[in-house]
C-alpha positions as a Markdown table, in Angstrom:
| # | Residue | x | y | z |
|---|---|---|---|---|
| 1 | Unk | -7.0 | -46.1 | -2.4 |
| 2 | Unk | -9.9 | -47.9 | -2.7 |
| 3 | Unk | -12.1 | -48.4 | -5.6 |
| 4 | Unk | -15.1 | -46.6 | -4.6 |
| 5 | Unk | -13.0 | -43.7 | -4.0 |
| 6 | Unk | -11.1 | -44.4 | -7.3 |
| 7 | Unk | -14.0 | -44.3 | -8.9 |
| 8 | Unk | -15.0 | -41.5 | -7.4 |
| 9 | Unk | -12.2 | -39.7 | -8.8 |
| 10 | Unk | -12.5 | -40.8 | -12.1 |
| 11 | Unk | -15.9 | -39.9 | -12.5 |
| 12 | Unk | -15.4 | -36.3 | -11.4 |
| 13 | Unk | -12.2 | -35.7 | -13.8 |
| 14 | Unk | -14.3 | -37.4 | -17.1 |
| 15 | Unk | -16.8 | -34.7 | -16.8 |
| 16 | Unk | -14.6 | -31.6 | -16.0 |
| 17 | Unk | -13.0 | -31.1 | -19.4 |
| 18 | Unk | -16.2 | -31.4 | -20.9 |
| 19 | Unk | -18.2 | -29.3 | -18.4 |
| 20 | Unk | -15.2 | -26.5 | -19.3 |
| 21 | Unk | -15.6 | -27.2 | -23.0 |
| 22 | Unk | -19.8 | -26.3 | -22.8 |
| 23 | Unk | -19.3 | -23.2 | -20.7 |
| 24 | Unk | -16.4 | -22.1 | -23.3 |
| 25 | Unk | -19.2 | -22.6 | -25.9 |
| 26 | Unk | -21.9 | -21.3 | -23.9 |
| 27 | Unk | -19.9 | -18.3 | -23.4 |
| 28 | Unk | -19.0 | -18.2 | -27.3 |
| 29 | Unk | -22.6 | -18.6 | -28.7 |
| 30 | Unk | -23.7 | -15.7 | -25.8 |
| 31 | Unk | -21.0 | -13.4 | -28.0 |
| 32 | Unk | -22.7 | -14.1 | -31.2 |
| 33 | Unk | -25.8 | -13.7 | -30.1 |
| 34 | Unk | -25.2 | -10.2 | -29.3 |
| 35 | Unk | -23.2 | -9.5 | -32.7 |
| 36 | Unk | -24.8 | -11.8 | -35.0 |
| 37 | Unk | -28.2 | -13.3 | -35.8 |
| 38 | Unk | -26.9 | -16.9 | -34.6 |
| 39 | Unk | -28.8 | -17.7 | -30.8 |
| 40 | Unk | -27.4 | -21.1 | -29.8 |
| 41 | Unk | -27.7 | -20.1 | -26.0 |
| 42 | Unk | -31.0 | -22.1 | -25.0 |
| 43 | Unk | -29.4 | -25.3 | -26.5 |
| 44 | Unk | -25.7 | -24.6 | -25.2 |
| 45 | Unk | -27.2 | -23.3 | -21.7 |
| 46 | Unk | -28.5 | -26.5 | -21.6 |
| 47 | Unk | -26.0 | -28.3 | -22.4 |
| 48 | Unk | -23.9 | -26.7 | -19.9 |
| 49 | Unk | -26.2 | -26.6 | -17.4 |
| 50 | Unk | -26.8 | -30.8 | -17.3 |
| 51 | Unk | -23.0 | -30.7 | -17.0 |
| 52 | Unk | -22.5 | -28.2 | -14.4 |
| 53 | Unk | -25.1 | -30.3 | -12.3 |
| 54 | Unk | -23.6 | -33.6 | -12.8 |
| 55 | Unk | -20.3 | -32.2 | -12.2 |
| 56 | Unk | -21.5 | -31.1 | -8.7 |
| 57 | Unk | -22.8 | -34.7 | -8.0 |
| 58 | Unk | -19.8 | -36.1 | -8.9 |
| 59 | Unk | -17.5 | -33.2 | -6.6 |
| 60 | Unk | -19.8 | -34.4 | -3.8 |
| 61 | Unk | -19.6 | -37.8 | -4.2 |
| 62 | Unk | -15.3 | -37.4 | -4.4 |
| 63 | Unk | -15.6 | -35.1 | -1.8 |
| 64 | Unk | -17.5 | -37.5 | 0.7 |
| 65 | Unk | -15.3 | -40.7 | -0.6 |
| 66 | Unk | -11.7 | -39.1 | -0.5 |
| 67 | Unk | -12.6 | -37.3 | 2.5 |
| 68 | Unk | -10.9 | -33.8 | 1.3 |
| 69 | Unk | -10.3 | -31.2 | 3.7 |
| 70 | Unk | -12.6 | -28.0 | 2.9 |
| 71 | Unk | -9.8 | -26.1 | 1.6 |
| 72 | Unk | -9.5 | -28.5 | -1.1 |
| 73 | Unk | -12.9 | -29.3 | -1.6 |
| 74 | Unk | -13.4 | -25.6 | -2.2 |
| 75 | Unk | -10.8 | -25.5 | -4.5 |
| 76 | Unk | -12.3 | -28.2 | -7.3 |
| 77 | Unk | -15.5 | -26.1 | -6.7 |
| 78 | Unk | -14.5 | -23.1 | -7.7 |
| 79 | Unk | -12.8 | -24.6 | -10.6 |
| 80 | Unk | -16.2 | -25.8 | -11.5 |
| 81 | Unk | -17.0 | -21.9 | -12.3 |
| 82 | Unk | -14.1 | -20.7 | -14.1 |
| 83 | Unk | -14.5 | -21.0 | -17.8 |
| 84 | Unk | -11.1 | -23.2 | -18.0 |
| 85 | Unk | -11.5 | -24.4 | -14.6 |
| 86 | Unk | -12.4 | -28.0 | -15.7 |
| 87 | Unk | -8.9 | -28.5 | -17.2 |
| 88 | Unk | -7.2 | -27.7 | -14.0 |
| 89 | Unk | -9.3 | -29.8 | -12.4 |
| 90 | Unk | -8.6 | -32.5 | -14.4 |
| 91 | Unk | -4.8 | -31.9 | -14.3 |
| 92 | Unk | -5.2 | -32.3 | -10.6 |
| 93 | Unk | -7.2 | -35.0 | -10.3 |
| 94 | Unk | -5.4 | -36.9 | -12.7 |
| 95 | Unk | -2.2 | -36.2 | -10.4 |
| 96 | Unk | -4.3 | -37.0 | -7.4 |
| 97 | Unk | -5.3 | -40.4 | -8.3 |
| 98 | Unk | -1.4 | -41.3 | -9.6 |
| 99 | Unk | 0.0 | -40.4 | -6.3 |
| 100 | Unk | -3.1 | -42.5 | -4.6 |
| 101 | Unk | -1.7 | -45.3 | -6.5 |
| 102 | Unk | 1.8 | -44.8 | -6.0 |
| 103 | Unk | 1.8 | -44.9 | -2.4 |
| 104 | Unk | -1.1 | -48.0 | -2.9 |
| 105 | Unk | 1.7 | -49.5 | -4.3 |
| 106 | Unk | 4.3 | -48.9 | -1.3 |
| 107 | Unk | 2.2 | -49.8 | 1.3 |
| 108 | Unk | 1.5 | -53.2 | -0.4 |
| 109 | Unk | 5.4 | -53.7 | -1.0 |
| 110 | Unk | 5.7 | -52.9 | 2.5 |
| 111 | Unk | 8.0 | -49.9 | 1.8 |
| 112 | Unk | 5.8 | -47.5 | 3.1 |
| 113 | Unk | 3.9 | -48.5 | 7.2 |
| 114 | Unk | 0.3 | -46.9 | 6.6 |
């Protein structure tokens, strides 16, 4: 892997948790907003919604340097819209980029011919 597309990767899984985080609170202050006098949704929306975008940068920037097929591509998007999504995400990734370096590893040791 190389480091555009390890950075790539890295940049997409540092904002998923938090993206997930903001649309768990989004979805929280939208609750007390209908049961209590307490209207945090124009600042959490916000919030939320600066995330959302720059997580779809970054899934687009991954996408175009890891060269995902659409299946999988589809896949981290639609995570992007799950209220938990974003931890999954980052699960993956996370596993993603270990295995990238893994076999990095082989094919510099020469145990692996790719």
């Amino acid at each position: 892997m190389d480091i555009k597309t390890a950075s790539a990767l890295r940049r997409l899984r540092l904002v998923s948790a938090p993206e997930a985080v903001s649309f768990l609170l989004l979805i929280v202050c939208s609750v007390l907003k209908r049961t209590t006098d307490f209207n945090a949704v124009p600042v959490m929306g916000a919030v939320h919604g600066i995330l959302f975008v720059i997580y779809v940068l970054f899934w687009l920037d991954a996408w175009n340097q890891t060269k995902w097929p659409l299946k999988t591509a589809a896949l981290y998007f639609v995570l992007s819209v799950l209220p938990t999504g974003g931890f999954f995400a980052d699960r993956m990734l996370r596993r993603e980029a270990e295995a990238s370096v893994i076999a990095a590893r082989a094919r510099k040791e020469g145990v692996v011919k790719a």
